[in-house]
PDB file of N, CA, C and O in Angstrom:
ATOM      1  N   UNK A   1     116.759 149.124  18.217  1.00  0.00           N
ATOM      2  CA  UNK A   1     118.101 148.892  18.699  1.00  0.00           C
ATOM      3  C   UNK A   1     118.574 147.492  18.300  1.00  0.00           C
ATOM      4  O   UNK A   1     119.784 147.379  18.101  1.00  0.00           O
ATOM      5  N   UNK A   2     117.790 146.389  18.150  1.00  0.00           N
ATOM      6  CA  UNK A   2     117.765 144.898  18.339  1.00  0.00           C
ATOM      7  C   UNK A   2     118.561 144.944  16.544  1.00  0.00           C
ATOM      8  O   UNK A   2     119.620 144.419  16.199  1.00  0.00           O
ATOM      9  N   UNK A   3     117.827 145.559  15.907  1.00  0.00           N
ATOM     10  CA  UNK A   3     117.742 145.460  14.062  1.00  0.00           C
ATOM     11  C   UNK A   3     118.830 146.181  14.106  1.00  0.00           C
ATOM     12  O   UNK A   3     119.691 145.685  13.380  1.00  0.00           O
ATOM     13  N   UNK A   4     119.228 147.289  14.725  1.00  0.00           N
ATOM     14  CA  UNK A   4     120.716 148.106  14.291  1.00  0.00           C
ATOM     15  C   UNK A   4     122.038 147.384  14.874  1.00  0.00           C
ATOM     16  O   UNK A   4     123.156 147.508  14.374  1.00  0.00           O
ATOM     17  N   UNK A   5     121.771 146.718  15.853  1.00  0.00           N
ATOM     18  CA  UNK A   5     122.804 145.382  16.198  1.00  0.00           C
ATOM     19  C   UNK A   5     122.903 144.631  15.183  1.00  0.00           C
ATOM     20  O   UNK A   5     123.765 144.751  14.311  1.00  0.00           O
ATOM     21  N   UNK A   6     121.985 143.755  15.218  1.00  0.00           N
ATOM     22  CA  UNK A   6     122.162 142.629  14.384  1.00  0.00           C
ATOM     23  C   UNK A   6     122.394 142.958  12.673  1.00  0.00           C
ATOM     24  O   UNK A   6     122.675 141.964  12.003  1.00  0.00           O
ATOM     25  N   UNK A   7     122.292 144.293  11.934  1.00  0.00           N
ATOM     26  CA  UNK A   7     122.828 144.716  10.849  1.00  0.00           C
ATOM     27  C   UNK A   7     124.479 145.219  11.067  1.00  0.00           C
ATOM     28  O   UNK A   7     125.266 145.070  10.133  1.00  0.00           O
ATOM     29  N   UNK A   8     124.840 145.702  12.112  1.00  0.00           N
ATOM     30  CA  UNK A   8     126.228 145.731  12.691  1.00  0.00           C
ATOM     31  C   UNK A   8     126.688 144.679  12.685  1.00  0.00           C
ATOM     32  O   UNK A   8     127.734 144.599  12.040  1.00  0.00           O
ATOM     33  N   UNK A   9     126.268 143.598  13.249  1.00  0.00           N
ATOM     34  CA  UNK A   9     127.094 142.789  13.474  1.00  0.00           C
ATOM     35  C   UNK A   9     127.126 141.854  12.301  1.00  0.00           C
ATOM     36  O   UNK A   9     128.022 141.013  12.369  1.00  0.00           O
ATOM     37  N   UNK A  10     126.118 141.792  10.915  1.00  0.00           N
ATOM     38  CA  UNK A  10     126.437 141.270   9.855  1.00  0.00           C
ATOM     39  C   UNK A  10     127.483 141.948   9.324  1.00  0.00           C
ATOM     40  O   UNK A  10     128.181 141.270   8.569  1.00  0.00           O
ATOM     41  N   UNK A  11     127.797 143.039   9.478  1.00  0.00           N
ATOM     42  CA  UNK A  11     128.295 144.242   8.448  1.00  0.00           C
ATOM     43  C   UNK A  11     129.793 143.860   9.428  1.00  0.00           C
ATOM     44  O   UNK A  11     130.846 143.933   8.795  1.00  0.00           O
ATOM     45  N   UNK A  12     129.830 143.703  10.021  1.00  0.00           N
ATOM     46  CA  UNK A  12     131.182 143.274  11.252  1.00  0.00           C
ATOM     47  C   UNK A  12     131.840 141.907  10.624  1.00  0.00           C
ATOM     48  O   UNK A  12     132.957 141.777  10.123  1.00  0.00           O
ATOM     49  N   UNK A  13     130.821 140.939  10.801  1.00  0.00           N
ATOM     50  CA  UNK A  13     131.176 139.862   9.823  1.00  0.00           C
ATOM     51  C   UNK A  13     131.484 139.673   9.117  1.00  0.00           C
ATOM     52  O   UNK A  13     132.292 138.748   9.031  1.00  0.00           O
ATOM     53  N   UNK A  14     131.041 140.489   7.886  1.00  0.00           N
ATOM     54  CA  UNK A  14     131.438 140.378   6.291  1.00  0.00           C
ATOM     55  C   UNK A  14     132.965 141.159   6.650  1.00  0.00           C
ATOM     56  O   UNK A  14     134.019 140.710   6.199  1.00  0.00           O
ATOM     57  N   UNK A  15     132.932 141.812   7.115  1.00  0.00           N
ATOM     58  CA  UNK A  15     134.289 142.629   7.072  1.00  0.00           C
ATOM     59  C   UNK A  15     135.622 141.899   7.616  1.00  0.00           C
ATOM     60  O   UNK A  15     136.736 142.292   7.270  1.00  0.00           O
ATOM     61  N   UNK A  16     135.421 140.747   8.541  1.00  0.00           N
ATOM     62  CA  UNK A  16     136.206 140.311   9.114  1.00  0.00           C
ATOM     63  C   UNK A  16     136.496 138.870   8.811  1.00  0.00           C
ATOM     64  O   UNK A  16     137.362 138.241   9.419  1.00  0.00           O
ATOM     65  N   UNK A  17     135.700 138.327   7.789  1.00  0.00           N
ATOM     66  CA  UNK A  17     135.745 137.446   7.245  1.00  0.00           C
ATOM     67  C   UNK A  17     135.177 137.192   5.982  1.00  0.00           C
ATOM     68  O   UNK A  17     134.494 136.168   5.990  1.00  0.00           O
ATOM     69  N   UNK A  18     135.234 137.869   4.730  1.00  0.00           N
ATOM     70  CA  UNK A  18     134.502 138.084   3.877  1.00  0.00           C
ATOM     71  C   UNK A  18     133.881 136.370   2.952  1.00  0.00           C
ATOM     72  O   UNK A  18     132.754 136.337   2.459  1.00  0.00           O
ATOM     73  N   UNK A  19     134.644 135.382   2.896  1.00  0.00           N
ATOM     74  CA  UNK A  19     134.317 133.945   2.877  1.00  0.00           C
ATOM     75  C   UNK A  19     133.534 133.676   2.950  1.00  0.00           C
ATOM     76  O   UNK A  19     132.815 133.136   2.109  1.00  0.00           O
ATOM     77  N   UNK A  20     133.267 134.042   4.395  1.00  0.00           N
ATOM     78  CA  UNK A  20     131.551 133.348   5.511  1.00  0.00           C
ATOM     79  C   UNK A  20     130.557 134.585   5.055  1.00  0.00           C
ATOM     80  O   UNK A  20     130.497 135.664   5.644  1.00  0.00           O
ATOM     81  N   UNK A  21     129.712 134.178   3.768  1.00  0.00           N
ATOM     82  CA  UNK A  21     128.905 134.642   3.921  1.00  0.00           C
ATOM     83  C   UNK A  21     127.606 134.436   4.562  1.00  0.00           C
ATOM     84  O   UNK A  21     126.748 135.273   4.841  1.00  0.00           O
ATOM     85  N   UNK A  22     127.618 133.243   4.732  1.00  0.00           N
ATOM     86  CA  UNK A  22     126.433 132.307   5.598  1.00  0.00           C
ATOM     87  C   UNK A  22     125.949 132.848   6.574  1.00  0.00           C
ATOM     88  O   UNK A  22     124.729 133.011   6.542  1.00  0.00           O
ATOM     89  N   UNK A  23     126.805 133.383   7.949  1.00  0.00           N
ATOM     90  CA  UNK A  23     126.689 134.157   8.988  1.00  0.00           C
ATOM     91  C   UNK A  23     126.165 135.237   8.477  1.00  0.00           C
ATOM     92  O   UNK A  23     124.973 135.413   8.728  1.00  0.00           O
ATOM     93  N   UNK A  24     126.694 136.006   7.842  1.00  0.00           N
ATOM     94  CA  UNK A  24     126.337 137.309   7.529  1.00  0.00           C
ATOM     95  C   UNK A  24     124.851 137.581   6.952  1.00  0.00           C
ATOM     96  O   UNK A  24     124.075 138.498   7.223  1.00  0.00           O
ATOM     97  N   UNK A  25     124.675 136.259   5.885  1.00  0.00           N
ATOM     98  CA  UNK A  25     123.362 136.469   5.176  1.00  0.00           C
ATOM     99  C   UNK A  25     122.510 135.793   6.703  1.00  0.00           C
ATOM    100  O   UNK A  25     121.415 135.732   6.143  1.00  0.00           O
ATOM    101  N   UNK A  26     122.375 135.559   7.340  1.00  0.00           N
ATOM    102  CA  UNK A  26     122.056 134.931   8.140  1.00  0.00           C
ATOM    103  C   UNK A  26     121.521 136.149   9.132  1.00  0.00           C
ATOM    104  O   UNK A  26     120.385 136.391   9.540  1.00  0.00           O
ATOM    105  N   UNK A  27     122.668 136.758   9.337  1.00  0.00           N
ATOM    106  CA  UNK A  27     122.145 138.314  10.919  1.00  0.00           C
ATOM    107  C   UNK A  27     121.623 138.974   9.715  1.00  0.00           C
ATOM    108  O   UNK A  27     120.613 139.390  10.283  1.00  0.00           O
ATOM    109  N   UNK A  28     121.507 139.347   8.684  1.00  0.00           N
ATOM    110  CA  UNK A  28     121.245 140.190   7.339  1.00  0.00           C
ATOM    111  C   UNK A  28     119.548 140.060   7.760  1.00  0.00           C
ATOM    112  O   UNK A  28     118.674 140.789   8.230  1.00  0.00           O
ATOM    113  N   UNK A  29     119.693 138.674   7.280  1.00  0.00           N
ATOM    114  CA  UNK A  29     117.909 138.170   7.060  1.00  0.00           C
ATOM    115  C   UNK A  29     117.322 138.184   8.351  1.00  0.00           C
ATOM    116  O   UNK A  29     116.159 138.588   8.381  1.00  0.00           O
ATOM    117  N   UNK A  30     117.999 137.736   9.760  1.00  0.00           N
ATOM    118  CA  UNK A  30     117.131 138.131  10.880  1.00  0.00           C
ATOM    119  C   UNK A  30     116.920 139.788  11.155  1.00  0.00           C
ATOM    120  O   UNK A  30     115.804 140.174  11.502  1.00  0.00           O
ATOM    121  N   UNK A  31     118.263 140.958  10.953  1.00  0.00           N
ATOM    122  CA  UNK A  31     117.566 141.646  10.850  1.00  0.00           C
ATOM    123  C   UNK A  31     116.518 142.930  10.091  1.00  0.00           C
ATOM    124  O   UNK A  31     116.313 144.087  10.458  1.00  0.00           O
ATOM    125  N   UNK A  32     116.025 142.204   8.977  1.00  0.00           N
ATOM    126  CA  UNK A  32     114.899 142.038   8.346  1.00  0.00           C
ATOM    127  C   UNK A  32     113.708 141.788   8.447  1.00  0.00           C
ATOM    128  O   UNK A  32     112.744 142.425   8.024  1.00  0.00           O
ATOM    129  N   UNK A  33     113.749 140.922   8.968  1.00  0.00           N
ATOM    130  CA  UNK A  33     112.236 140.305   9.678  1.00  0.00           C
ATOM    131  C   UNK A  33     112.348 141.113  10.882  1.00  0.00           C
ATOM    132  O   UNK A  33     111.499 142.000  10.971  1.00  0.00           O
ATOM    133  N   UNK A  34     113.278 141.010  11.929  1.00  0.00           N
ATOM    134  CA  UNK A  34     113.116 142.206  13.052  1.00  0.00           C
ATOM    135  C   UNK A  34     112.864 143.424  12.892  1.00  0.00           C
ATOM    136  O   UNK A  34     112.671 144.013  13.955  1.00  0.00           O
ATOM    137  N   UNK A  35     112.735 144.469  11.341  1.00  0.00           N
ATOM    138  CA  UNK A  35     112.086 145.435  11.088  1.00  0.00           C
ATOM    139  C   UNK A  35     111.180 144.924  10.898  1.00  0.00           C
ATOM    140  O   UNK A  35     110.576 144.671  11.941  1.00  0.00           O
ATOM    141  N   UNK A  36     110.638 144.552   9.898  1.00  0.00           N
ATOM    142  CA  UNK A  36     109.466 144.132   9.739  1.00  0.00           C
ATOM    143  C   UNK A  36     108.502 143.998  10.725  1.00  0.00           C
ATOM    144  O   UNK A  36     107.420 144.584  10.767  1.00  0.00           O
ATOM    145  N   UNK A  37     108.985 143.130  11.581  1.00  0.00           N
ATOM    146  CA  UNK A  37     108.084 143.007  12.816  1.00  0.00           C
ATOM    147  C   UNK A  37     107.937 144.263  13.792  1.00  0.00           C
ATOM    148  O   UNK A  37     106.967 144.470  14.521  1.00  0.00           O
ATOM    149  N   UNK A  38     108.583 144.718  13.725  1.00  0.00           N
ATOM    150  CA  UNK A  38     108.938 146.246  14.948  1.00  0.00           C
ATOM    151  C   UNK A  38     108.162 147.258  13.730  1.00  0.00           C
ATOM    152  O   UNK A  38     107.574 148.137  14.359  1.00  0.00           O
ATOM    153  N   UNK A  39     108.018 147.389  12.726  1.00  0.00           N
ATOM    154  CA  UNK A  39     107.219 148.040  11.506  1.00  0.00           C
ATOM    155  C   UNK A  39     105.560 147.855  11.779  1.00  0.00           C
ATOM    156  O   UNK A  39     104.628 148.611  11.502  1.00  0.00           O
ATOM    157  N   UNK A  40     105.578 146.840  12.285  1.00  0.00           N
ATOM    158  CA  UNK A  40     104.173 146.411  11.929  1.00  0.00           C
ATOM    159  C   UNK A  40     103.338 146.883  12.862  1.00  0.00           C
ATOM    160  O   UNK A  40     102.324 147.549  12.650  1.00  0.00           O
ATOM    161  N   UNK A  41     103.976 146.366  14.406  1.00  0.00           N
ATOM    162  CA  UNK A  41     103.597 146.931  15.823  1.00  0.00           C
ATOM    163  C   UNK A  41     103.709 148.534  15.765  1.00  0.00           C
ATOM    164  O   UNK A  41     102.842 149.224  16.301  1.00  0.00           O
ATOM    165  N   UNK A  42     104.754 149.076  15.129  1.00  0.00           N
ATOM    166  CA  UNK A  42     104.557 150.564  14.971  1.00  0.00           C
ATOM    167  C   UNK A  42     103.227 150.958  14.219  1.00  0.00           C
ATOM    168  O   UNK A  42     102.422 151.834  14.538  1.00  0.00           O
ATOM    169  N   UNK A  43     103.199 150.276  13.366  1.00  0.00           N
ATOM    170  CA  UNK A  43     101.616 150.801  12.246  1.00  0.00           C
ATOM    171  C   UNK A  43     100.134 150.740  13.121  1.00  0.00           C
ATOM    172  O   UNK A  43      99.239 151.572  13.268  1.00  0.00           O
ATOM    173  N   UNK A  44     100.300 149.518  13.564  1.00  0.00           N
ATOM    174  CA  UNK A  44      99.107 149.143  14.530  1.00  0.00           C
ATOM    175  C   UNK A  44      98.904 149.885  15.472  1.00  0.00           C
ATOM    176  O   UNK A  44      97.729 150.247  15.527  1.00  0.00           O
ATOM    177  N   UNK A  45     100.034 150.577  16.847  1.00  0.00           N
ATOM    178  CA  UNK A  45     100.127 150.908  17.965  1.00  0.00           C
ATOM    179  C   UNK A  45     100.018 152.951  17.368  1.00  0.00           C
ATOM    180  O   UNK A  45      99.505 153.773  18.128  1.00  0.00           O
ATOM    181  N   UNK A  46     100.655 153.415  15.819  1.00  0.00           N
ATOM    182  CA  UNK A  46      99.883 154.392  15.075  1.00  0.00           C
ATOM    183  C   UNK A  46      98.815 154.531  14.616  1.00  0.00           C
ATOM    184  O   UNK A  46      98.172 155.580  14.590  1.00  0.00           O
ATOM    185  N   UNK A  47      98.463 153.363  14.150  1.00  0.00           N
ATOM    186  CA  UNK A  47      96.011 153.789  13.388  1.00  0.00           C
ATOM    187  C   UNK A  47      95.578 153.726  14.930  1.00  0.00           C
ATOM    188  O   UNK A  47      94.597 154.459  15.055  1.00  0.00           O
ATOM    189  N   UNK A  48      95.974 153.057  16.321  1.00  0.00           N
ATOM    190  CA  UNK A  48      95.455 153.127  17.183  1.00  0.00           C
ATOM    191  C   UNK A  48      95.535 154.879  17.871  1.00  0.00           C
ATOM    192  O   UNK A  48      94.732 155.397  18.647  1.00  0.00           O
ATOM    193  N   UNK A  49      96.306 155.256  17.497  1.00  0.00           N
ATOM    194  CA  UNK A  49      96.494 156.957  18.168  1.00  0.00           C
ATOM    195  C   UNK A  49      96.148 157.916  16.797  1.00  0.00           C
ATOM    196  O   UNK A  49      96.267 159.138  16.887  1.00  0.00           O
ATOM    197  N   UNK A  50      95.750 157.330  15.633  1.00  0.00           N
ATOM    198  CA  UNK A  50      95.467 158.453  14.589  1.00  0.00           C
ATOM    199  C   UNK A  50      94.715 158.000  13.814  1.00  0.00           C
ATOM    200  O   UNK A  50      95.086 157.644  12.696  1.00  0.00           O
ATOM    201  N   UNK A  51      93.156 157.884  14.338  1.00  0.00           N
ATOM    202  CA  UNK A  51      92.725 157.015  12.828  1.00  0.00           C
ATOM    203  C   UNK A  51      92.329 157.377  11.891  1.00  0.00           C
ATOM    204  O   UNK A  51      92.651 158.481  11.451  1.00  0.00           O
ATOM    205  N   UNK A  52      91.758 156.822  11.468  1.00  0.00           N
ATOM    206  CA  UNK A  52      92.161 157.668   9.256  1.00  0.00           C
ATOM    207  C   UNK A  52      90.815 158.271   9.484  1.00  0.00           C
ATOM    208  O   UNK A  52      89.918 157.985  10.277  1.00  0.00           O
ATOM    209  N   UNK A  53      90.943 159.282   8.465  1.00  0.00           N
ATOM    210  CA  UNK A  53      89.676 160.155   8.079  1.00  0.00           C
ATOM    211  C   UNK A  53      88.304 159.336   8.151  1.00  0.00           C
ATOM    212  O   UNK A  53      88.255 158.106   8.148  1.00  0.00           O
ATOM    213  N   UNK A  54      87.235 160.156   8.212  1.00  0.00           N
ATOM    214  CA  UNK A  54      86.024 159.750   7.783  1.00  0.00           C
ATOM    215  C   UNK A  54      85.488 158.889   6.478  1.00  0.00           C
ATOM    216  O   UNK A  54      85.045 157.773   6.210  1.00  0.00           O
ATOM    217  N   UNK A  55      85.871 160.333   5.748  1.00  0.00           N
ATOM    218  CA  UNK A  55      85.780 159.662   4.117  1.00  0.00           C
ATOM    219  C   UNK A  55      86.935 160.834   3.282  1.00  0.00           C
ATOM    220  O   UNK A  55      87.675 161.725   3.701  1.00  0.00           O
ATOM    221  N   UNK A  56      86.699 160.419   2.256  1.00  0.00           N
ATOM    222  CA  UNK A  56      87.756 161.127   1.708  1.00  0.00           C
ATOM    223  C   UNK A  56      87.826 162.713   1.396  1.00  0.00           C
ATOM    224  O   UNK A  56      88.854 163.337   1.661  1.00  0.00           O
ATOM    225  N   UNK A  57      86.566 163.416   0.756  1.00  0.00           N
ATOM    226  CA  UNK A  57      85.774 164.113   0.549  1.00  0.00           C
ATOM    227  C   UNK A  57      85.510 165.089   1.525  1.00  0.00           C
ATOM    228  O   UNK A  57      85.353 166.296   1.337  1.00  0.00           O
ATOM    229  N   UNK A  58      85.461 164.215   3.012  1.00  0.00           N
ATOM    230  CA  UNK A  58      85.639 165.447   4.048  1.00  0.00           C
ATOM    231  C   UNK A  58      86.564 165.928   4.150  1.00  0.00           C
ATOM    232  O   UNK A  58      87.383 165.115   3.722  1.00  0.00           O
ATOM    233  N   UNK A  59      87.196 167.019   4.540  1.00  0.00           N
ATOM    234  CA  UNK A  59      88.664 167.625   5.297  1.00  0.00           C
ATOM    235  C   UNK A  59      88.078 167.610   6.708  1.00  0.00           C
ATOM    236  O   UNK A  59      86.875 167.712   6.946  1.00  0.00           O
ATOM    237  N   UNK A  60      89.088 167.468   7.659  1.00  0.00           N
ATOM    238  CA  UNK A  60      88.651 167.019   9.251  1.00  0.00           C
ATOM    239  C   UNK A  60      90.363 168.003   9.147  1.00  0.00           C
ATOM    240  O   UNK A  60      91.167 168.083   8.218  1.00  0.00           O
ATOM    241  N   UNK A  61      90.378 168.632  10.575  1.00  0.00           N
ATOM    242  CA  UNK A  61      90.905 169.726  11.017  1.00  0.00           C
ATOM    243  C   UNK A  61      92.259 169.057  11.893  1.00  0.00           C
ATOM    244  O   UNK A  61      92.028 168.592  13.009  1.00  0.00           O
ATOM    245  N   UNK A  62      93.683 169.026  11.339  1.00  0.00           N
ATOM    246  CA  UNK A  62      94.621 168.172  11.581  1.00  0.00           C
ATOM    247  C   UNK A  62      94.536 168.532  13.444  1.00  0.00           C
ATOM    248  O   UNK A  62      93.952 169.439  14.038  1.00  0.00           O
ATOM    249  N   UNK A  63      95.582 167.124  14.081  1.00  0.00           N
ATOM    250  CA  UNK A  63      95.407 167.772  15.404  1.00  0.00           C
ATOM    251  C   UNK A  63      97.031 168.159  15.215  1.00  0.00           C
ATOM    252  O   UNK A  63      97.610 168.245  14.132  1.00  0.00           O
ATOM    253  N   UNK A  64      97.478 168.321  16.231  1.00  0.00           N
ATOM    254  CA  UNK A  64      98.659 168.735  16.625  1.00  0.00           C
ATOM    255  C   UNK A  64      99.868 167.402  16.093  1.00  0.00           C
ATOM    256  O   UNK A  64     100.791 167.647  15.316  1.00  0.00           O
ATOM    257  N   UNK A  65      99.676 166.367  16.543  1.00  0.00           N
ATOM    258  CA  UNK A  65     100.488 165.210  16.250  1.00  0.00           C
ATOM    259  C   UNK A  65     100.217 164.452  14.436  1.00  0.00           C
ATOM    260  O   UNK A  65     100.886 163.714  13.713  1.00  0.00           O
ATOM    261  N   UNK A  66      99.175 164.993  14.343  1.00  0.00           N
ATOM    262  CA  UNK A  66      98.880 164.955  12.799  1.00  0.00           C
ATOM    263  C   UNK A  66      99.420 165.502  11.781  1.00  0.00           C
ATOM    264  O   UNK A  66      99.914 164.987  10.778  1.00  0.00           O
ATOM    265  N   UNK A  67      99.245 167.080  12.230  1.00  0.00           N
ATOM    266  CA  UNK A  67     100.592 168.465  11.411  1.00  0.00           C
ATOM    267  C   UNK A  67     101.707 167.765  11.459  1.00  0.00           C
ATOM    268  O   UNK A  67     101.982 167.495  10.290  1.00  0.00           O
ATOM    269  N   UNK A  68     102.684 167.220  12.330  1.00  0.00           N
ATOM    270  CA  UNK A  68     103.701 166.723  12.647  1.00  0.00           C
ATOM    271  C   UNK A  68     104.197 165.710  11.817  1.00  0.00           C
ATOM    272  O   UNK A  68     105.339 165.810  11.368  1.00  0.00           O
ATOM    273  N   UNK A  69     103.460 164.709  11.543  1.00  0.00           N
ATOM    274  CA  UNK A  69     103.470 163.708  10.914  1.00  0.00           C
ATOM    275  C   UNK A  69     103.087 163.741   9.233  1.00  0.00           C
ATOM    276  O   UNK A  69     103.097 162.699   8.577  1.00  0.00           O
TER     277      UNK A  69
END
């Protein structure tokens, strides 16, 4: 929600003042790093609920949230 604001409200900016790009590159690049960061905690807080195969060579029997994904 935080990253779809702050890309709104660059995209709000540029529109309402196209000049100032400063501001804009500015909410642009914070929210960037605010995916990024919300990306990362997603990856981590995912290998923690799905962790990777054994080895490669085996097939292991998907679970339910695995098919899904």
């Amino acid at each position: 929600v935080t990253a779809r604001w702050a890309a709104t409200q660059a995209d709000l900016v540029l529109q309402l003042d196209p000049s100032d790009l400063s501001a804009s590159s500015k909410l642009y690049r914070a929210t960037l790093i605010r995916c990024n960061c919300v990306t990362l905690r997603l990856k981590e807080q995912l290998a923690k609920l799905f962790p990777p195969c054994i080895s490669a060579g085996e097939v292991s029997k998907p679970s339910l949230m695995q098919d899904m994904v």
